[in-house]
C-alpha positions as CSV (number, residue, x, y, z in Angstrom):
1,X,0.0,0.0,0.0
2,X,1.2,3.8,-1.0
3,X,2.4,6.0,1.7
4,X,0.4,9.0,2.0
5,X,1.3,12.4,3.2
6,X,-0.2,15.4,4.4
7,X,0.6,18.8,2.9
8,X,1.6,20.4,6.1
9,X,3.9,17.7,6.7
10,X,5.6,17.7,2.5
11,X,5.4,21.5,3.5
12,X,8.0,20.8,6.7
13,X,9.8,18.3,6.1
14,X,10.5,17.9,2.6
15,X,10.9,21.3,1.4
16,X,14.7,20.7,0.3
17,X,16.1,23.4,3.0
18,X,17.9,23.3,5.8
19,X,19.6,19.4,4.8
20,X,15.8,18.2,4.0
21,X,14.5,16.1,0.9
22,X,12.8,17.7,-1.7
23,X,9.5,16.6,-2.5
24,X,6.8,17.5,-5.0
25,X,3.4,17.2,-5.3
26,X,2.0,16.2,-8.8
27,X,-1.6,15.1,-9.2
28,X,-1.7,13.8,-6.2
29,X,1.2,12.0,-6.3
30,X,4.6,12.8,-4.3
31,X,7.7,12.9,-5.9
32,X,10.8,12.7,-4.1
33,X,13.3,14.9,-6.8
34,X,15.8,15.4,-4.2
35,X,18.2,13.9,-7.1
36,X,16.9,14.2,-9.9
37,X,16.6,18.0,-9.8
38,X,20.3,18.0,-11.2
39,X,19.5,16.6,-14.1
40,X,16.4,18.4,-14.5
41,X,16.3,19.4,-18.4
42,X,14.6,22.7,-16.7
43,X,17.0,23.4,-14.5
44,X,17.7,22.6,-10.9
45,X,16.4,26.1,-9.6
46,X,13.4,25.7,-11.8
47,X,12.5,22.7,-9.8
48,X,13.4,23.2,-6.3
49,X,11.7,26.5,-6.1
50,X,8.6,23.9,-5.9
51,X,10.0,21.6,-3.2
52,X,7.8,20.9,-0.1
53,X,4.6,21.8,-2.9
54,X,2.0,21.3,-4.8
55,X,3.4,22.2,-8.2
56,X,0.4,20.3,-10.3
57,X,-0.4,23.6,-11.8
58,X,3.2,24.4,-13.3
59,X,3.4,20.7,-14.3
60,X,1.0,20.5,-16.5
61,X,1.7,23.8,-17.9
62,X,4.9,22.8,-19.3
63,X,4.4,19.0,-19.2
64,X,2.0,16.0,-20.6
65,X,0.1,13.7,-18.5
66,X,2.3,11.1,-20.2
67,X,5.3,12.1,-18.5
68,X,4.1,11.8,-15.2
69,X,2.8,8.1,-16.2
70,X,6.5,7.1,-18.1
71,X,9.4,9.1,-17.1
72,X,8.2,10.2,-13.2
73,X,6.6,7.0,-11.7
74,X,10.3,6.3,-10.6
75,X,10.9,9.0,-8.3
76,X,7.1,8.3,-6.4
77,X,7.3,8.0,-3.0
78,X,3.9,8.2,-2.0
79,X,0.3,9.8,-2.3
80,X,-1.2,13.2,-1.1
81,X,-4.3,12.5,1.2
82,X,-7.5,13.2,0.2
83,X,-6.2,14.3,-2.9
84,X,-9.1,15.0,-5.7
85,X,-8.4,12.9,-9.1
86,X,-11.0,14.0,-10.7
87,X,-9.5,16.5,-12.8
88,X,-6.8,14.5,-13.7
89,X,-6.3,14.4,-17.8
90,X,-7.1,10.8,-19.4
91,X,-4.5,8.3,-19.9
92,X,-3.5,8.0,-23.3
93,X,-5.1,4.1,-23.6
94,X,-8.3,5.1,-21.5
95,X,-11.5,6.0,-23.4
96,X,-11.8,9.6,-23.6
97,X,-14.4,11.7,-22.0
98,X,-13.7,15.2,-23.6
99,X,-16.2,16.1,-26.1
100,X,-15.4,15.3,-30.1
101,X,-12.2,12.9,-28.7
102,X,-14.0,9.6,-29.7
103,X,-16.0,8.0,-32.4
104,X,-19.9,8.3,-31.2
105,X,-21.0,4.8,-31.8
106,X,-23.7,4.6,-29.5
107,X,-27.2,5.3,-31.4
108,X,-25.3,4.9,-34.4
109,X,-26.4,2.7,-38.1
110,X,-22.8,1.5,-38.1
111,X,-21.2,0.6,-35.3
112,X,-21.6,-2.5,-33.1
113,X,-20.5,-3.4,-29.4
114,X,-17.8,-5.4,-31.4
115,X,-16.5,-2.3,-33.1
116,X,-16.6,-0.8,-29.4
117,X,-14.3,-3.7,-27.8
118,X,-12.1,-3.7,-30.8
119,X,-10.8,-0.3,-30.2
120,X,-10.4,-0.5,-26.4
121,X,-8.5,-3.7,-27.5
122,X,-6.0,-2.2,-30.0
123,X,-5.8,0.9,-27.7
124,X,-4.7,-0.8,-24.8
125,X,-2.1,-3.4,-26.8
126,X,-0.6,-0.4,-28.6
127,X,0.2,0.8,-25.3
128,X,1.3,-2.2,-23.0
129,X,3.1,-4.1,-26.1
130,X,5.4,-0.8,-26.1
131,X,4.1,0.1,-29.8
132,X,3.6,3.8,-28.2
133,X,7.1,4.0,-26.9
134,X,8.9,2.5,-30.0
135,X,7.0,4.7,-32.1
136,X,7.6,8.1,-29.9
137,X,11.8,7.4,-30.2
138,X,11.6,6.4,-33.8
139,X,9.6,9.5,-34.5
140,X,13.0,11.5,-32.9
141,X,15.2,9.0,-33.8
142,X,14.1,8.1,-37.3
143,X,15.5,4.4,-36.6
144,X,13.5,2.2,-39.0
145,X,11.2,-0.9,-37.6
146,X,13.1,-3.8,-36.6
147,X,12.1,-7.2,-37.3
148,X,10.8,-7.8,-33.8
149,X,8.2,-5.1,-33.7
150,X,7.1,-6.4,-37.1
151,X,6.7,-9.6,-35.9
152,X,5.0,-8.5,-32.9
153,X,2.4,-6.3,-35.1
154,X,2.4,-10.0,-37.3
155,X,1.4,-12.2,-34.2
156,X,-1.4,-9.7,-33.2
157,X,-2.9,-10.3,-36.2
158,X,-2.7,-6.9,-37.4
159,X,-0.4,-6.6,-40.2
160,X,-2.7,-9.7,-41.7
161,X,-6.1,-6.8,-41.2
162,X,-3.7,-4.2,-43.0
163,X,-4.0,-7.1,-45.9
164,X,-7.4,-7.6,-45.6
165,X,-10.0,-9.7,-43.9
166,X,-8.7,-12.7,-46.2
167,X,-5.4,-12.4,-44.8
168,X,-6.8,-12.7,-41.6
169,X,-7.6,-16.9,-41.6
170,X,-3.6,-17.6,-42.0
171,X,-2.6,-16.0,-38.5
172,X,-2.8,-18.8,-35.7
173,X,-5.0,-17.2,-32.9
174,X,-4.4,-13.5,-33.8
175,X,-3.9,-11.5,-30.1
176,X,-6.5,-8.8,-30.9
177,X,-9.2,-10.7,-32.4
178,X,-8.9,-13.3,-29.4
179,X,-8.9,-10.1,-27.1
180,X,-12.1,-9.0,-28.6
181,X,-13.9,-11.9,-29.0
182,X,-13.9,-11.5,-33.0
183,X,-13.4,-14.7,-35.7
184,X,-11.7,-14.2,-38.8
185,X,-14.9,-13.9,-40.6
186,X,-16.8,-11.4,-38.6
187,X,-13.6,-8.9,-39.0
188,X,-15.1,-6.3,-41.5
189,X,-14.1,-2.6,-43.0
190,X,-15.2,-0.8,-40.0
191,X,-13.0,-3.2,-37.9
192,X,-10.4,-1.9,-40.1
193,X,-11.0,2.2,-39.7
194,X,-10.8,1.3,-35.9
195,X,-7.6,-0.5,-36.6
196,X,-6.2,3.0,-38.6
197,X,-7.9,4.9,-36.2
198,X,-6.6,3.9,-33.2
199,X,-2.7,3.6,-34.3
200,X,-3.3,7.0,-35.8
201,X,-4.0,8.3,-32.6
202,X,-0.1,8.0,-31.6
203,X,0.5,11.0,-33.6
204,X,3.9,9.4,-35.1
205,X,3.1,9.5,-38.8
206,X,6.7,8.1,-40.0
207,X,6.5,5.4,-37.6
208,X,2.7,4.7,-38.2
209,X,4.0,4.5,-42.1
210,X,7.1,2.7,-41.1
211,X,5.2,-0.3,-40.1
212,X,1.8,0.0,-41.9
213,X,2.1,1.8,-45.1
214,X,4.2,-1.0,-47.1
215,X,2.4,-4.1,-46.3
216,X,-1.3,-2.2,-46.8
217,X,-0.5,-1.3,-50.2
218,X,2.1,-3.6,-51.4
219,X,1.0,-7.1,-50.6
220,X,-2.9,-6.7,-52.3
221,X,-1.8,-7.5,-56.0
222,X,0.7,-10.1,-54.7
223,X,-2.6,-12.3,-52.7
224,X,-4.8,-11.0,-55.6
225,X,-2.9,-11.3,-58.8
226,X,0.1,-13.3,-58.0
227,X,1.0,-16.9,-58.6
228,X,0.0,-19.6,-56.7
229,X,3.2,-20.1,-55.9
230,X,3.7,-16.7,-54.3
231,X,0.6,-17.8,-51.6
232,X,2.5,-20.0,-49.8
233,X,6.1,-19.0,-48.1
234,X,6.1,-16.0,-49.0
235,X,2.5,-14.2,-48.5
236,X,3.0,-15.8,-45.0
237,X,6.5,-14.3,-44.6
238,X,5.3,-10.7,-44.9
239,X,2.0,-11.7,-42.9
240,X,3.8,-12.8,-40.0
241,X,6.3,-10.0,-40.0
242,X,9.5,-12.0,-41.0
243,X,9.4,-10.0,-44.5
244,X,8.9,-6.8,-46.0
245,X,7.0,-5.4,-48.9
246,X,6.2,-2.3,-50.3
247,X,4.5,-0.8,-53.5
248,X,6.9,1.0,-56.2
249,X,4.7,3.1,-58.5
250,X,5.9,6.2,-58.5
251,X,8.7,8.2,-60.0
252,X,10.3,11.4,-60.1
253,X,8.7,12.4,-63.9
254,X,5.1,10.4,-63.1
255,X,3.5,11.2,-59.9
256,X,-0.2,11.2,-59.8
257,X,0.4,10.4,-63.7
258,X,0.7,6.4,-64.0
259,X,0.8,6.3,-67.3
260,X,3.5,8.3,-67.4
261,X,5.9,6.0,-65.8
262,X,9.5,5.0,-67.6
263,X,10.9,1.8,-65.7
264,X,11.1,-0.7,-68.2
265,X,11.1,-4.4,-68.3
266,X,12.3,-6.1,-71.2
267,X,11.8,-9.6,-72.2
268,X,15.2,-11.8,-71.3
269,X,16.5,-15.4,-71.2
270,X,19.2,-15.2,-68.3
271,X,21.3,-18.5,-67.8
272,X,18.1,-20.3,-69.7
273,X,15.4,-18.9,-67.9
274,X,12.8,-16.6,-69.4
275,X,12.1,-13.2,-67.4
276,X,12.8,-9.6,-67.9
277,X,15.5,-7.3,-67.4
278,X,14.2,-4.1,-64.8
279,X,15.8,-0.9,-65.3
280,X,14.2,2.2,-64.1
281,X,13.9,4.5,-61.0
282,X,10.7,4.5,-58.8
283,X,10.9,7.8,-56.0
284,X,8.9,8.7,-52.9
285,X,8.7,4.6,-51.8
286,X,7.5,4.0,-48.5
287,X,9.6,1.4,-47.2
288,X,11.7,0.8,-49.3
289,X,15.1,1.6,-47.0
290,X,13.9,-1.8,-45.3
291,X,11.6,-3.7,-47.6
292,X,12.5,-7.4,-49.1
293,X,10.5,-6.8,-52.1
294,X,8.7,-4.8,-54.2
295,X,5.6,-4.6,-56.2
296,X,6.6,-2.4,-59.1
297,X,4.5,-1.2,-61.7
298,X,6.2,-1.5,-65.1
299,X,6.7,-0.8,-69.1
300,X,6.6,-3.9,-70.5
301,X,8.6,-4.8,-74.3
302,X,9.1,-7.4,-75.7
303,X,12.4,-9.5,-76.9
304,X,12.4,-7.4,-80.0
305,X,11.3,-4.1,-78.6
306,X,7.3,-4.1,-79.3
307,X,5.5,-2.2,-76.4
308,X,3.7,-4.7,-74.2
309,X,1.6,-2.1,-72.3
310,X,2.2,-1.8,-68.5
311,X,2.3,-4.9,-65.7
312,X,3.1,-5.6,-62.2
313,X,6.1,-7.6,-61.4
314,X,7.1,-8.7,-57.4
315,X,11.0,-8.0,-57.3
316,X,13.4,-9.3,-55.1
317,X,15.8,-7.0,-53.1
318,X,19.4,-7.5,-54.6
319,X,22.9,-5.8,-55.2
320,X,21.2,-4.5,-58.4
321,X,17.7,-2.8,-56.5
322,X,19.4,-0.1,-54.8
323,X,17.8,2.5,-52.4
324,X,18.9,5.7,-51.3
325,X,16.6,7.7,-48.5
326,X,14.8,10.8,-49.4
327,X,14.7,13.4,-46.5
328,X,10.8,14.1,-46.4
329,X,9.5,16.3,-43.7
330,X,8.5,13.7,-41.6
331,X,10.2,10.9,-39.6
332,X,13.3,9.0,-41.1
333,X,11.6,5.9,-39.8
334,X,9.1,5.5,-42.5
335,X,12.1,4.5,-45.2
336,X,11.1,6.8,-47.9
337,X,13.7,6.4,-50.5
338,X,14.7,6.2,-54.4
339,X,14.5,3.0,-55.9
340,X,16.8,2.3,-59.0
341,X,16.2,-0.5,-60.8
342,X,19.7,-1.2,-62.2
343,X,19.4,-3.9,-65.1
344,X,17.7,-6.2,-62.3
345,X,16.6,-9.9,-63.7
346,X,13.0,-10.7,-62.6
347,X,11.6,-14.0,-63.2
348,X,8.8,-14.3,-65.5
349,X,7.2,-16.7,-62.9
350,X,7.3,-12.9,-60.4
351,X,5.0,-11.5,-62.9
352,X,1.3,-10.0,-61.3
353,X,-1.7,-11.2,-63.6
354,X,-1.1,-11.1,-67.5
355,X,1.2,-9.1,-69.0
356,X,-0.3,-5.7,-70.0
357,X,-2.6,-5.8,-66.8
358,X,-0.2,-3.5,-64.9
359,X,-2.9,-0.4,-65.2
360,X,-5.6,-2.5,-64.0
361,X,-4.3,-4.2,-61.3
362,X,-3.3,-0.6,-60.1
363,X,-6.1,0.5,-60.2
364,X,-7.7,-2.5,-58.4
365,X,-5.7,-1.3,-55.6
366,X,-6.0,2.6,-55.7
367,X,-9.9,2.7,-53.6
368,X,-8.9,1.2,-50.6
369,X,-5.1,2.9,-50.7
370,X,-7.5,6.5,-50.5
371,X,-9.8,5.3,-47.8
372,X,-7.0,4.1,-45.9
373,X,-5.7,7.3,-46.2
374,X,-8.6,8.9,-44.9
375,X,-8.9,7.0,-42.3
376,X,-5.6,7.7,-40.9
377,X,-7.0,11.5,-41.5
378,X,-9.9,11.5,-39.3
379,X,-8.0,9.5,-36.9
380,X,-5.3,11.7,-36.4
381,X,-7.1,15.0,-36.5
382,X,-9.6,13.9,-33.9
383,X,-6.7,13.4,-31.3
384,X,-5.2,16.8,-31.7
385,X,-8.7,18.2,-31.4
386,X,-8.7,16.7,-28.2
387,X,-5.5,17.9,-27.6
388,X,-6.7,21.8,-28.4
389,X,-9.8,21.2,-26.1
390,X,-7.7,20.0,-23.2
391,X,-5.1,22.7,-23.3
392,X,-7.9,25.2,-23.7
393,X,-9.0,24.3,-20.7
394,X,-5.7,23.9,-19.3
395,X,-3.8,27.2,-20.1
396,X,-4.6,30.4,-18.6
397,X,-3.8,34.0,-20.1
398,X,-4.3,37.5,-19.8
399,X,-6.6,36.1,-16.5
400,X,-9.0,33.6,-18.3
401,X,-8.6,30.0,-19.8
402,X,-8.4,29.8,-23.3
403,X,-11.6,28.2,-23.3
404,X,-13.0,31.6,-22.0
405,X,-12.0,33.3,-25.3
406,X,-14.5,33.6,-27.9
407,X,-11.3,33.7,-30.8
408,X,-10.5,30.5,-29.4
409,X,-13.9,28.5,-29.0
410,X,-14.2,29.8,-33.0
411,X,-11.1,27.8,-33.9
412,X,-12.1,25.0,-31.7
413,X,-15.3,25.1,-33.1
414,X,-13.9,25.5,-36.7
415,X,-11.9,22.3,-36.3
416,X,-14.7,20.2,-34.9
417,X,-17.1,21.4,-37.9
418,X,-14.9,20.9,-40.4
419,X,-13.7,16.8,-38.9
420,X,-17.5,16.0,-38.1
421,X,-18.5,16.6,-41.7
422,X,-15.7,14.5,-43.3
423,X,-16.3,11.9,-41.0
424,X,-19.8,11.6,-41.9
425,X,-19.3,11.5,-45.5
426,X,-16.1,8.6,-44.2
427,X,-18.8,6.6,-42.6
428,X,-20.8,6.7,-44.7
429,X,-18.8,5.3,-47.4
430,X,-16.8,3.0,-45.5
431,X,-20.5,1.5,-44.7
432,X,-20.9,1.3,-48.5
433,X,-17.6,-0.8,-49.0
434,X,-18.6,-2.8,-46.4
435,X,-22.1,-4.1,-47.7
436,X,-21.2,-3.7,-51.9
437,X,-19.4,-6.7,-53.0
438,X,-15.8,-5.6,-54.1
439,X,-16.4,-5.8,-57.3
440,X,-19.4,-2.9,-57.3
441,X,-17.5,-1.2,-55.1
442,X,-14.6,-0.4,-57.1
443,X,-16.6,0.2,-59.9
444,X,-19.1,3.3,-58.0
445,X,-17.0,4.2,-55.4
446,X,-14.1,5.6,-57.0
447,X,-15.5,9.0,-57.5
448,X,-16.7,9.4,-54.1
449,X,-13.9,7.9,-52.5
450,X,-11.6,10.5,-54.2
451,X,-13.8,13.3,-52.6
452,X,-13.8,11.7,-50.0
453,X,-9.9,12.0,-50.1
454,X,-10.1,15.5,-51.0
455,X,-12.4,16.5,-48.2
456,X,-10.4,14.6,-45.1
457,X,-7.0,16.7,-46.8
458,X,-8.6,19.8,-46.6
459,X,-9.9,19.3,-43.0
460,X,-6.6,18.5,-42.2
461,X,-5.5,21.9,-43.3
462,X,-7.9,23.2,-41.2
463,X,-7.2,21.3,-38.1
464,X,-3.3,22.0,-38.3
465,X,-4.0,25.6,-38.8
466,X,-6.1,26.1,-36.1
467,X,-4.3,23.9,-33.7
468,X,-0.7,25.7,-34.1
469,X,-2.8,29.0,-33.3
470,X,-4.2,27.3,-30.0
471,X,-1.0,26.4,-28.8
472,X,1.6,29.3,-30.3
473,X,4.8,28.2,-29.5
474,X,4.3,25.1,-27.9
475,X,2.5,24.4,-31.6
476,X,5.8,24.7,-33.5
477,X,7.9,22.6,-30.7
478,X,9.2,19.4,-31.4
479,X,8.9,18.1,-27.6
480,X,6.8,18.8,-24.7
481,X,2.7,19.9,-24.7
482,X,2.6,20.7,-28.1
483,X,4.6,18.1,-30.0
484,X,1.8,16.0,-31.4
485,X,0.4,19.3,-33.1
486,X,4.3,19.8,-34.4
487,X,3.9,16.7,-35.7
488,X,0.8,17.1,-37.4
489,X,1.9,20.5,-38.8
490,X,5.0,19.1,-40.6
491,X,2.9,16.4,-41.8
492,X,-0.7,17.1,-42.7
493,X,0.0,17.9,-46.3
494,X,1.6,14.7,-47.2
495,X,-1.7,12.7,-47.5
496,X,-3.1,15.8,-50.3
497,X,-0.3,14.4,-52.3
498,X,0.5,10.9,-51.8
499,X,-2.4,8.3,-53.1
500,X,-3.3,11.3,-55.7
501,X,-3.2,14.7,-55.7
502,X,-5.8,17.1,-54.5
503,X,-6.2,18.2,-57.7
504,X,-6.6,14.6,-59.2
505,X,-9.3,13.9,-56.9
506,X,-11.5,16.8,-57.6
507,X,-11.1,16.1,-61.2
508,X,-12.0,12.0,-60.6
509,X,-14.6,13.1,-59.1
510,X,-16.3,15.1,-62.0
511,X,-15.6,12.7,-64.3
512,X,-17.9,10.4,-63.1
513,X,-20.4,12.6,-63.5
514,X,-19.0,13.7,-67.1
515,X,-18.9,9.5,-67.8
516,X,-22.8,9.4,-66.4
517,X,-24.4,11.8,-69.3
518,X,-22.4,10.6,-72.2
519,X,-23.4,7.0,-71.3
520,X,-27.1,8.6,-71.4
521,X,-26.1,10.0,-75.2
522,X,-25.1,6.4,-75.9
523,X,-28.8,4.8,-75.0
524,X,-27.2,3.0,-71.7
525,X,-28.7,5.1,-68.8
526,X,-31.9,6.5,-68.6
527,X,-32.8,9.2,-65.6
């Protein structure tokens, strides 16, 4: 049982004068800093000015509630008596209570209790499997996943739902669905938005992407397209985390523009088997400092030069793949890099579909790449809201909380307008993917999915904007109360790129339409 302590007695005899410890009170709890205070990155003064106090206030003016949980528990020594916890701000795995900080699913078409227990489940094993402490030092660090939190994320289960419910059945007893109570066959797309959701929340986009962004785009062609051959070994390789992959579309002359791309593949016999010779360079691949293989989109000719059209071959990491890291404005950890193809052989038996199918199978893959992405949108903004709601409430100036000023209310207000629409429109779709088989899916809900897209990227503007303003210089700081809105200001504008552009979305959009009335000119629609 935890000593307690009175504040007249902290106040006497642990004021840090006179040959006495120093002891602090934080939230109740009492922290013997006697020495520590030396290596306080504040200062000793700083600190011992508070000695034999209660310095909850100051604390949590210049520090998160996470630190006390992490960093301080060492130097507790005891408990205030009496103390009220009421006030004290939520633990990063507990279920919210601040307004606009969680999902509403109660009441709601699409949500379930199983949808509920799912993300207290993945909330709670990000946070006691240590996948919230890896990812804050990797975010500073920009060290790249190692195979053991791969294979961690693998035996959870979770880089099999990044897959795809299919996945899913080849993962012995996966820890979260076990946890939650879920089979293989009841896992479906809203499962997956809590899944994005939830690991979104960390706020560490590179390593979020460092472990996520490869496998979720890269290994659909391979379990849809590939080989039987491929199905075996190594599907299960990259399930279970013992392998990388990662999806090499893009270049430095053909972003958004897939046509557009150069890397070639020509037809080859090589020591008598038949394949292709790779040589091309594929930029901005997530990944790819770490990745085993890659699922590269390609120009395909033949022996004697004839173009083949475009196709998707799996490639091998070797001597002749070589990647060099791009310095993107986000964490290291993610393995952004330059890919160069450099006269690589690729089997012909690593060849995606048919030869000429590159486009399509693209394609095939481009919906649920967006959606993902706005997933990881909504996520991620709605945990900085809560952020700017709790340090509105939190921060005092010119004699009144933040809270108390009507400028900040309207960009608090702003930000929750602007997230509660896009998240209506994400739900709604997402319920649409889940009930339309995939194939009517990808044929109706590519418009909407890429304004869809456009409308989470431009809420994210908002949110950043508004969020930096709430917290001034803390907003622009790489550590301390405003590091996740640092974060998400370096980062926000990545996903209005990435997946295509903003512009490339509007447009997709209207096309649909423009494809709806000259299939009425044609006699196939009728109004």
């Amino acid at each position: 049982m935890s000593k307690t302590f009175t504040r007249e007695e902290i106040a006497k005899n642990f004021n840090g004068q006179n040959g006495n410890p120093a002891y602090v009170i934080v939230n109740g709890d009492v922290l013997n800093v006697t020495t520590f205070a030396s290596g306080h990155p504040g200062g000793e003064i700083a600190l011992l000015e508070h000695a034999g106090k209660d310095a909850t206030k100051v604390f949590y003016a210049l520090h998160r509630h996470e630190v006390l949980e992490k960093r301080m528990k060492r130097l507790k020594v005891g408990e205030l008596k009496d103390y009220d916890r009421k006030l004290t701000p939520p633990s990063w795995k507990d279920i919210s209570k601040v307004p606009y900080a969680e999902t509403q699913m109660d009441g709601s078409p699409y949500w379930k209790e199983t949808h509920k227990k799912f993300r207290k489940v993945v909330r709670e094993w990000l946070w006691e499997e240590g996948i919230v402490d890896w990812s804050e030092q990797a975010e500073v660090s920009g060290e790249y996943p190692s195979k053991e939190i791969f294979m961690k994320h693998g035996k959870a289960g979770m880089l099999a739902m990044f897959a795809g419910k299919h996945a899913l059945k080849r993962i012995p007893n996966p820890v979260l669905l076990e946890r939650a109570g879920i089979k293989p066959d009841d896992f479906d797309v809203f499962h997956s938005a809590v899944l994005t959701e939830e690991r979104c929340r960390m706020v560490c986009p590179g390593a979020e992407d460092g472990v996520a962004s490869g496998i979720s785009i890269g290994i659909g062609p391979v379990m849809h397209y590939g080989p039987e051959w491929m199905q075996g070994e190594l599907v299960q390789s990259i399930l279970e985390g013992r392998k990388v992959i990662c999806l090499a579309i893009t270049e430095p002359s053909a972003g958004s523009d897939v046509a557009g791309i150069q890397t070639v593949a020509r037809q080859a016999v090589v020591n008598g088997e038949e394949g292709f010779i790779v040589r091309g360079t594929k930029k901005w691949i997530t990944n790819s400092m770490f990745a085993d293989y890659f699922t590269t989109l390609v120009k395909t000719v033949s022996h004697d030069g004839k173009d083949l059209g475009t196709s998707m071959l799996l490639v091998e990491k070797s001597e002749q793949v070589v990647c060099r890291q791009i310095p993107t404005n986000y964490a290291m950890c993610a393995g952004t890099g330059l890919v160069s193809y450099e006269d690589v052989f690729v089997p012909a038996r690593n060849l995606l579909g048919k030869i000429g199918e590159g486009f399509k199978i693209t394609m095939h893959n481009f919906n649920m790449e967006r959606w993902g992405i706005c997933a990881m949108a909504v996520g991620r903004s709605r945990r900085i809201i809560e952020e700017c709601i709790l340090w509105a409430n939190q921060r005092e100036a010119f004699g009144k909380k933040l809270i108390e000023q009507p400028v900040i209310r309207a960009h608090i207000g702003e930000m929750i307008a602007a997230h509660q629409a896009s998240y209506a429109l994400y739900e709604k779709i997402t319920h649409q993917y889940n009930t339309l088989p995939r194939e009517v899916a990808n044929a109706v809900l590519g418009g909407p999915t890429a304004l869809l897209k456009y409308n989470c990227t431009r809420m994210m503007n908002i949110v950043s904007d508004r969020a930096v303003q709430i917290f001034g210089g803390r907003g622009v700081t790489k550590t301390g109360m405003g590091k996740n809105v640092e974060r998400h200001m370096k980062s926000f504008k990545l996903p209005s790129v990435y997946g295509g552009s903003e512009e490339i979305m509007l447009d997709l959009s209207v096309k649909q339409v423009s494809l709806f009335f000259a299939s009425i000119s044609l006699g196939k629609q009728r109004y």
